[in-house]
C-alpha positions as CSV (number, residue, x, y, z in Angstrom):
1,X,0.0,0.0,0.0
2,X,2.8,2.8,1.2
3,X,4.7,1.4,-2.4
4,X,1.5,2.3,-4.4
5,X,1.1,5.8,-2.5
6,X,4.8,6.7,-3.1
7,X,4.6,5.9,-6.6
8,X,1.3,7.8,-7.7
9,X,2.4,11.1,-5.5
10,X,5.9,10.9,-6.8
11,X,4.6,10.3,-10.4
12,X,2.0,13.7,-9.8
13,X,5.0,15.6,-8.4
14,X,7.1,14.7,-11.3
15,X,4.8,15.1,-14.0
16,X,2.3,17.9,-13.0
17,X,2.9,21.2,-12.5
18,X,0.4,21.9,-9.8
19,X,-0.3,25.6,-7.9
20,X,-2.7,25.9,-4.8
21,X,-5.2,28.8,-4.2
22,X,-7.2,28.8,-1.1
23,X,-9.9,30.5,0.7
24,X,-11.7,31.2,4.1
25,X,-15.4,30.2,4.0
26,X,-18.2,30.8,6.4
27,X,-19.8,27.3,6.8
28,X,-22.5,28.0,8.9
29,X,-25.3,27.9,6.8
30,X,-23.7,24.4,5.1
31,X,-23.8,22.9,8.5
32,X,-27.5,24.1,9.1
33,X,-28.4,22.4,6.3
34,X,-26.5,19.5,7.5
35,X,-28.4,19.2,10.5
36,X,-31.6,20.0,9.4
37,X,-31.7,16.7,7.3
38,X,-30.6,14.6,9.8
39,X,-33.3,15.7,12.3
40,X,-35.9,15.9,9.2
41,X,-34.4,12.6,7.2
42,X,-31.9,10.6,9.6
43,X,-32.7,6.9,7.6
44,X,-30.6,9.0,4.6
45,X,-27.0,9.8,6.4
46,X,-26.3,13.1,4.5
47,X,-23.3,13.8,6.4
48,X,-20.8,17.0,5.7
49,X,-18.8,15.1,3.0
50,X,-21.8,14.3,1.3
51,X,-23.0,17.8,1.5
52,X,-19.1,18.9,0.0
53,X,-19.5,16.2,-2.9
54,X,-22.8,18.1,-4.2
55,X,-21.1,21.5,-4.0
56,X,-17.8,20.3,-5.5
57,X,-20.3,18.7,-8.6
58,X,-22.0,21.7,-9.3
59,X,-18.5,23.6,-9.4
60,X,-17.4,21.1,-11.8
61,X,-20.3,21.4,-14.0
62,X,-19.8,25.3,-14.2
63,X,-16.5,24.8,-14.5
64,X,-15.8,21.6,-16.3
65,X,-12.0,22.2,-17.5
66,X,-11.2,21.2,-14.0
67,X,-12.8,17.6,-14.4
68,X,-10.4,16.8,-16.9
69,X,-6.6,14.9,-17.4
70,X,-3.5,15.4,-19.6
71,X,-2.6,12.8,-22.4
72,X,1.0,12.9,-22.2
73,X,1.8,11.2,-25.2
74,X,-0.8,12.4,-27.4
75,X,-0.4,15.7,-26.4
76,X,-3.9,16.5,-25.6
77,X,-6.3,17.7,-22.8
78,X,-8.8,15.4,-22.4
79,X,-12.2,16.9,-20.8
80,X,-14.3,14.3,-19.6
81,X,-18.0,14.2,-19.9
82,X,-18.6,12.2,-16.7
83,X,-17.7,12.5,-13.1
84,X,-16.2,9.7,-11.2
85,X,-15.4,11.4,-7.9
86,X,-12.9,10.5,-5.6
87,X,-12.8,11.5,-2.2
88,X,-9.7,10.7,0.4
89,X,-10.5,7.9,3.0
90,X,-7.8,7.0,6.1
91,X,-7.8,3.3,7.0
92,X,-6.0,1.4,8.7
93,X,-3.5,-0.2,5.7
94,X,-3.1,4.1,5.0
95,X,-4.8,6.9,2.7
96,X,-7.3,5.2,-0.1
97,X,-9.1,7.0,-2.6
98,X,-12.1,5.4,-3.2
99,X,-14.1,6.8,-6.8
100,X,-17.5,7.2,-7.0
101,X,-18.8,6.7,-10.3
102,X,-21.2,9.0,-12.7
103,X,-21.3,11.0,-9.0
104,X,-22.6,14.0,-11.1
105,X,-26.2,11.3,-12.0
106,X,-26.6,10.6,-8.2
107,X,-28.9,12.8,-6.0
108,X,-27.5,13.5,-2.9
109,X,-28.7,10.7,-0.3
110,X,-27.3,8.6,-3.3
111,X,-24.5,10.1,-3.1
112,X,-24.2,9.6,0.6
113,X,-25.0,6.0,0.8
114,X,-22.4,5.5,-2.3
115,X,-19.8,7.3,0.2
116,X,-20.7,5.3,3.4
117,X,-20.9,1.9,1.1
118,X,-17.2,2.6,-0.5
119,X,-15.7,3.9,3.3
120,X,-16.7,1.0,5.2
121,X,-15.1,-1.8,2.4
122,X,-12.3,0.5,1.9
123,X,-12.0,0.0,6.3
124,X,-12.8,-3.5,6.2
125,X,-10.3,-3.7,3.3
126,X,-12.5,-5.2,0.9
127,X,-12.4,-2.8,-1.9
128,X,-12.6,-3.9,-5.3
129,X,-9.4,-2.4,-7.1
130,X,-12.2,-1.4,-9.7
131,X,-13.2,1.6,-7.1
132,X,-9.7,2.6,-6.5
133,X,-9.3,3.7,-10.2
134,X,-10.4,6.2,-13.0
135,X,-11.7,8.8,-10.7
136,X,-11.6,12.6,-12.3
137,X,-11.7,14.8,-9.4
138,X,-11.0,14.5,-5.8
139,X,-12.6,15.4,-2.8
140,X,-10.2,14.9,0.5
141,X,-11.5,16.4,3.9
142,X,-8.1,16.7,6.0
143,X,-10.3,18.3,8.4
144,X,-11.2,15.5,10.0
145,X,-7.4,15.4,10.9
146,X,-7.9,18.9,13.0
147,X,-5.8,20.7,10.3
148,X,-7.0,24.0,8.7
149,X,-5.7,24.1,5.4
150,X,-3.1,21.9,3.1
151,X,-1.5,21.8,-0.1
152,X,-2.3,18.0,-1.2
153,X,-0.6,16.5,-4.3
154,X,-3.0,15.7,-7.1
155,X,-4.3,12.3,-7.5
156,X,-2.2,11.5,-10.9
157,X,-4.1,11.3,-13.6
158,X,-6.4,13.5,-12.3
159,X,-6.1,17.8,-13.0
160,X,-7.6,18.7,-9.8
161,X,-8.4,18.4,-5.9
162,X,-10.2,19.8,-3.6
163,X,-9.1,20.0,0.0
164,X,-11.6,20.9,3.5
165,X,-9.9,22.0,6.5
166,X,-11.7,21.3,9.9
167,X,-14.8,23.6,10.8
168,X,-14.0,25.5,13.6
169,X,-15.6,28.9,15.5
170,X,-14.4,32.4,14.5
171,X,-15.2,35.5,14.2
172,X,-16.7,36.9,11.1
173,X,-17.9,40.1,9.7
174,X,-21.3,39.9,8.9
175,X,-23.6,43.0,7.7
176,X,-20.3,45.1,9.3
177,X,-20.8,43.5,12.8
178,X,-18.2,40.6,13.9
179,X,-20.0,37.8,14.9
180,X,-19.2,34.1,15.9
181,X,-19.3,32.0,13.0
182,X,-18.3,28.3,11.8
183,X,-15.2,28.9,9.3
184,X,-13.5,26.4,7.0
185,X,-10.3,26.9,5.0
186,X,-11.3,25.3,0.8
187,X,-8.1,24.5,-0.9
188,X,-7.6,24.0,-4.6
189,X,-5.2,22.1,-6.2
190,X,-5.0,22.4,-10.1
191,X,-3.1,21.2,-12.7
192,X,-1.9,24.6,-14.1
193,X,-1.3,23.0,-18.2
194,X,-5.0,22.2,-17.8
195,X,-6.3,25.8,-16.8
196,X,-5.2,29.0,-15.6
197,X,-5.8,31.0,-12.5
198,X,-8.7,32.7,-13.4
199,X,-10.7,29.2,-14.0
200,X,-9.1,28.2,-10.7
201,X,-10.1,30.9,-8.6
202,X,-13.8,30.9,-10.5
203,X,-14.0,27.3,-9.3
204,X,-13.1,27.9,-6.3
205,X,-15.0,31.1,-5.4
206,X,-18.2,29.0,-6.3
207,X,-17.8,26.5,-4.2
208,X,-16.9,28.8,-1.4
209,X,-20.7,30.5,-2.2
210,X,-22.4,27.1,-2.2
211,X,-20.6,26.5,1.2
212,X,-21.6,30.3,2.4
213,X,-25.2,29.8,0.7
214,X,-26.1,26.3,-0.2
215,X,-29.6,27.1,-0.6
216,X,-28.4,28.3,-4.2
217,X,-28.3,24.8,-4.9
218,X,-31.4,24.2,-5.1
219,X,-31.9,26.4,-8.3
220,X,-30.4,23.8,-10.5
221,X,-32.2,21.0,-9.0
């Protein structure tokens, strides 16, 4: 397992040349949200990560350049026209990357059984090597670690990652008056031959609104 760890991450830090932008989000409203199904719909589990997987969809789809890979040889970008997300689980034999595939068909309480289902084989260490591969985005909340932000290495092939740092009280500015608030640090990590700042920061800035105001959500839906 640590062989096939060092060999992607050193493949993605030889091959990719990768920048970070971050930001501070207010996740207050994400985590109302988060609540308010479990009291409304506990038999569903829609859980935080689940929550992050629907924002980080919606980003891709308004920003699809980021759900896409380099051919190398071919010299090519290849955009794909599916999602298979993966998102960063820690077990016990070290970090996995289960992928959730066609995430961007799944509503979310499919999504968050697909998460729980692909955790707790990845724990048990059942998982198929099928669901460790072909995933074209990831999704890895370090948070869980206690850690506010990162600068995680791209999952090689991949052009992109998203990183959460942990949720934790602080004050904010709101309507000019500094109030308590819950505050997460987003990190993106991008392939910079695949897009440029601008797309980077776009992506990034709209997930940070979802997170801010996930209610916006529900205009697509």
């Amino acid at each position: 397992m640590r062989r096939a760890i060092a060999d992607n991450t050193a493949r993605s830090r030889r091959e990719i040349p990768d920048a970070t932008t971050w930001v501070d989000a207010d996740a207050t409203g994400l985590l109302a949200v988060r609540d308010a199904l479990r009291t409304a719909r506990p038999d569903l589990g829609i859980g935080l990560l689940a929550l992050l997987a629907r924002v980080c969809l919606d980003g891709l789809r308004r920003f699809p350049e980021l759900n896409a890979s380099v051919d190398v040889e071919r010299g090519e970008i290849v955009r794909h026209g599916h999602v298979h997300l993966g998102f960063a689980a820690q077990t016990d034999r070290g970090l996995v990357v289960p992928v959730v595939r066609d995430a961007h068909l799944l509503t979310t309480a499919r999504l968050a059984a697909e998460l729980a289902r692909l955790t707790g084989l990845a724990r048990a260490g059942k998982l198929p090597p099928a669901d460790l591969t072909g995933g074209t985005f990831t999704l890895n909340n370090y948070g869980v670690f206690g850690v506010d932000g990162s600068t995680p290495i791209i999952n090689h092939p991949e052009a992109a990652l998203l990183g959460v740092g942990r949720v934790t009280g602080r004050p904010w500015v709101v309507d000019g008056a500094v109030v308590p608030r819950e505050v997460t640090q987003l990190s993106l990590t991008f392939d910079h031959r695949v897009c440029d700042g601008a797309a980077a920061g776009g992506f990034l800035r709209h997930v940070a609104d979802l997170v801010e105001n996930p209610a916006v959500l529900l205009a697509d839906v």
